[in-house]
N, C-alpha and C positions, 0 to 999 in steps of 0.2 A: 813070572810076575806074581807078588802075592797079592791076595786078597786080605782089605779090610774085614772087620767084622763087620761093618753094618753090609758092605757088598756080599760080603757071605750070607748075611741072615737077609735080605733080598733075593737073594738067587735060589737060596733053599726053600723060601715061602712061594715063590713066583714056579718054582718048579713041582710043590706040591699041590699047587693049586692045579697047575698046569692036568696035574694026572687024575684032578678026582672025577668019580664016576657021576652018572647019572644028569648029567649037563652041566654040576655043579660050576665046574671050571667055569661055566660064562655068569654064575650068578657072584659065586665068593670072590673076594678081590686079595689079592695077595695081604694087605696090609690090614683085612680081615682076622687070616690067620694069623699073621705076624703078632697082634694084639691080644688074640686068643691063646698065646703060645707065652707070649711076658707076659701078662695076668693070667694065666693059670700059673706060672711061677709065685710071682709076686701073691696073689690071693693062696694059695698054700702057705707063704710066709707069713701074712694075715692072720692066717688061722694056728698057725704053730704057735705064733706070739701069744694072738689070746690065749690061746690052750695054757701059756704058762706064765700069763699076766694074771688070769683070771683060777685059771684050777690047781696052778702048782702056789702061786704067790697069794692065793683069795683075795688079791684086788677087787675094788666095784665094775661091774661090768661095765658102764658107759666108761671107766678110766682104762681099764683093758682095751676096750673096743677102741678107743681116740688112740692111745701108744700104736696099737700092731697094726690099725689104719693108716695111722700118720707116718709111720715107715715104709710100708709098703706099696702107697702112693707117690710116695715120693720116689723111691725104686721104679717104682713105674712110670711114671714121667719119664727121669736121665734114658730109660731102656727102649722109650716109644720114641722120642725124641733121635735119640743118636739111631736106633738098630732097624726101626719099623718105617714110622714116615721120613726118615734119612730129611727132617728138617734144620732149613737155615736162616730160617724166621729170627725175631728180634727176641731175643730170650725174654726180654724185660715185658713184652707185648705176652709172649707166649706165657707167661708164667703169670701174671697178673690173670686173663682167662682162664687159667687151668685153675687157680686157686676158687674163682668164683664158681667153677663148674664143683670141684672137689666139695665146698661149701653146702651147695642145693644136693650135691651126691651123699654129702655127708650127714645136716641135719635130714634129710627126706628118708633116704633109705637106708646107710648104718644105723645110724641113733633110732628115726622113726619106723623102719620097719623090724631093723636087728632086735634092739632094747625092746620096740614094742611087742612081738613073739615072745622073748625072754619073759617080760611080766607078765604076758599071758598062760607062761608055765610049759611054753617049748622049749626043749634043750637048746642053751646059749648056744652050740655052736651048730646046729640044726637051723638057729635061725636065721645065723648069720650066714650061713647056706642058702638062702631064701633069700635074704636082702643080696647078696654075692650074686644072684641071676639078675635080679633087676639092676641093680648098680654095671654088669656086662653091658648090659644093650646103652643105657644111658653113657654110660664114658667114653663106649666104642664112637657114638655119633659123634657126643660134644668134641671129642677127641679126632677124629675126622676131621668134619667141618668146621668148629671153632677153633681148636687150638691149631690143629697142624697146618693148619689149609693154606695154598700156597695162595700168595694175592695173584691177581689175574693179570698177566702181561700184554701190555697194551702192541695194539695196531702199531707200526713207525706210522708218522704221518705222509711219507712218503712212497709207503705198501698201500695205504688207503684204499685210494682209487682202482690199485692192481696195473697200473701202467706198466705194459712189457714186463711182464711177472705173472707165472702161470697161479694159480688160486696156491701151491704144493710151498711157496715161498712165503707167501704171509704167516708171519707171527701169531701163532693162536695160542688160547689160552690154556694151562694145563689142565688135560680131562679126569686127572684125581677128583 
């Protein structure tokens, strides 16, 4: 029987998590790395593009930084989406959030902390290095909890009570 990609990139995260040392296994979640694995892709693509939006083509940096942003977030969505949280959410729901979060990820930390480094007279992509760690932690959450997150499946009303039904049969809600 073949495997899907997204079943393969699940069973390869779920398994490396499975092995890391030092207790990690019970703190990282698979869908931790799976994230940290398409945005380290994607945020390399980021960075290539500026590199030659900005250093080969001497475009303005804020017009560099929106192009090689705005592709590579969007990469990353279809790749988190389909490979990582293996979600079946309402696209139109899910994508509507992803944009608002993109948005506060975008003016806050590319343009405000990227561009602001830059004027400060750090090397553009040194800083965009620097906003790239804080932009991690903030998308892995909203990305998590807001976009991916599964809605919570309800009780039947007839499990309710638990009538001749061990606690092992009720419907509970997924512990993502």
């Amino acid at each position: 029987m073949s495997r899907t990609g997204a079943s393969w990139f699940t069973a390869a995260t779920t398994a490396v998590v499975r092995h890391l040392p030092f207790g990690l296994s019970r703190i990282v979640a698979p869908s931790l790395l799976g994230f940290a694995v398409i945005n380290g892709c994607t945020f390399s693509l980021d960075l290539g593009l500026l590199t030659v939006f900005h250093g080969v083509l001497h475009w303005p940096v804020p017009v560099s930084i929106t192009l090689s942003y705005g592709t590579a977030t969007s990469i990353s969505y279809v790749l988190n989406r389909t490979l990582n949280f293996r979600s079946h959410g309402l696209v139109g729901r899910q994508v509507t959030i992803y944009a608002a979060v993109v948005v506060v990820n975008y003016l806050a930390l590319i343009l405000g902390v990227g561009s602001g480094l830059a004027a400060l007279g750090l090397e553009y992509q040194l800083s965009r290095l620097v906003a790239g760690g804080c932009e991690a932690i903030w998308m892995y959450v909203a990305m998590r909890f807001l976009v991916f997150r599964e809605p919570r499946r309800p009780v039947q009303p007839d499990q309710a009570d638990g009538a001749g039904q061990d606690d092992q049969d009720l419907v509970r809600p997924d512990p993502r």
